[in-house]
N, C-alpha and C positions, 0 to 999 in steps of 0.2 A: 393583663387585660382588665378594663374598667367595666363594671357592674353592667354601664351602658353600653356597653360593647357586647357584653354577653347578651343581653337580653334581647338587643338587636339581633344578632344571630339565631337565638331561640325564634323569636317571630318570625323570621324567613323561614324557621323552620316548619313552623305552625302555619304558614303560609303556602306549602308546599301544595294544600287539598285545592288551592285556586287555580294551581298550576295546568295548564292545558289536559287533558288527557295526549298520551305518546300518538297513537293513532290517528291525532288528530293534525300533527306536527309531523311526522315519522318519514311520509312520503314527500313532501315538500323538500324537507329538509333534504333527504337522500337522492332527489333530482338538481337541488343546490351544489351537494356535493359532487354529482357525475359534472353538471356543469365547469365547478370548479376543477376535476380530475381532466377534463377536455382542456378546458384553459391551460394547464402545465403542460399537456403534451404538445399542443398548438404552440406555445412558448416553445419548446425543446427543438420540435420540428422547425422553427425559425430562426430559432438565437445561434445557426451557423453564418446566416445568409443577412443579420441586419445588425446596427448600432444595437446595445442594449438601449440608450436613451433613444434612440426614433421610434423601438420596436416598442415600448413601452409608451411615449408619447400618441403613437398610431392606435396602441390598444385604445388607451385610453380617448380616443376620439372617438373611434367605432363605439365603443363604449355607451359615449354621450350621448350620439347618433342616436344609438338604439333605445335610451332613456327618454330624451326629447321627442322621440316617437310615441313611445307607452304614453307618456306626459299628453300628449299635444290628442290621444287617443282616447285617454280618462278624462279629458276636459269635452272633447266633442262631445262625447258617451251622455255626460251629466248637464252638459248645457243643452241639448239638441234630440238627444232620442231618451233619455231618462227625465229631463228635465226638471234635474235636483239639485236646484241653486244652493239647497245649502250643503250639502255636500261637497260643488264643485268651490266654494267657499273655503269648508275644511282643506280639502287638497292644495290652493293658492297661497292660501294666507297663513306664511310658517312665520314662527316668531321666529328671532335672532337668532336665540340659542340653539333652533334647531339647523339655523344655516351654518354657524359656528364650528356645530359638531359634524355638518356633513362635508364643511370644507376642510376639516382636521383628520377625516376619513378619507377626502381624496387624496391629499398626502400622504397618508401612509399609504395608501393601496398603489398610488403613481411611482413611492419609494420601492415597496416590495414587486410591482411590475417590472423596473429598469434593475432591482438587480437579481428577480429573476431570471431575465434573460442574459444577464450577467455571469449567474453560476451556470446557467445549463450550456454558455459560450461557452464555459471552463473543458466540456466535453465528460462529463462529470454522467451518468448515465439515469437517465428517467427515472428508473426503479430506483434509485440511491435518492435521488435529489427531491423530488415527488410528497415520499415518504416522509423523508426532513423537515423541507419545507414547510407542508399540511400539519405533521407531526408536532413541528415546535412552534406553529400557529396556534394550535391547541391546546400545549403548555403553558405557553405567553398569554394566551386569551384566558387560563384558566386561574392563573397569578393576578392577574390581571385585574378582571372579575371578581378578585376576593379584595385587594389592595385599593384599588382607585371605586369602584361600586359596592365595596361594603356588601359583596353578596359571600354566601355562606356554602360551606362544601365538605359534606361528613365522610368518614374513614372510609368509604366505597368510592365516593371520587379521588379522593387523592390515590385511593390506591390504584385508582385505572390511569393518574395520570405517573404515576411510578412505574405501572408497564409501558404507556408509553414512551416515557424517556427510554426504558431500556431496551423496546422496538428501534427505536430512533438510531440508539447506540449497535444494535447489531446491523439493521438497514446500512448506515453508510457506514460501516467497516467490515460490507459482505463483497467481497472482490468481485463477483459477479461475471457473467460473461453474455459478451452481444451473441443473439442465437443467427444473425443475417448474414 
């Protein structure tokens, strides 16, 4: 590892006290995740009954639906009853790179929808697949995060992602049974 490499990691280290307070992220995030937890059951409950590509193209519409709606509602909000033009300015006027990066994210999330509904086709059991799925979401995002964003992760993360992997590993090799 090159000198600049370390020291870059020191600084994010040292950059830690900028970091949000939990509290202040905590519940947010854990309403993301119920979201997210609804999402794969909502997949599971359907992926007997559709294509995985329709069922994933169809998310993804509703999707948009609902996006272009917030959209078309933060624009009213700031032109018409806020009327904070340069706000609704910020909101409109995205550079390239940020469209780049967010049509790179709908691809992967349009990938991981059709074959979500993919594996849970397989009849493969929520509790198994759920788990996996999120599980090696977390893994990937946390490799991830170190490799392509040069972000930094001391011996307590990696060891929480060491029990995840072995969560992951007893999850889908728990034979389980339907209780219905």
């Amino acid at each position: 590892m090159s000198q600049e490499q370390t020291s870059s990691q020191f600084s994010l280290l040292e950059d830690d006290a900028s970091a949000p307070p939990v509290l202040q992220w905590i519940w947010p995030a854990m309403i993301c995740a119920l979201a997210y937890a609804l999402y794969n059951i909502f997949i599971k409950k359907g992926s007997d009954h559709i294509h995985p590509v329709f069922g994933g193209v169809l998310l993804q519409v509703v999707a948009a639906c609902l996006g272009a709606l917030l959209l078309l509602c933060l624009v009213i909000y700031n032109k018409y009853i806020d009327e904070n033009e340069d706000e609704l300015d910020e909101v409109l006027d995205v550079p390239k790179e940020g469209i780049l990066w967010s049509c790179l994210a709908g691809l992967a999330v349009g990938m991981a929808e059709m074959i979500s509904f993919y594996v849970m086709s397989t009849g493969v059991p929520a509790v198994q697949a759920i788990p996996v799925i999120i599980g090696g979401s977390v893994l990937f995002g946390s490799l991830l995060g170190v490799m392509m964003l040069g972000e930094y992760m001391g011996v307590q993360g990696w060891l929480g992602v060491c029990f995840l992997v072995c969560g992951i590993v007893l999850v889908s090799t728990d034979p389980g049974v339907i209780l219905h």
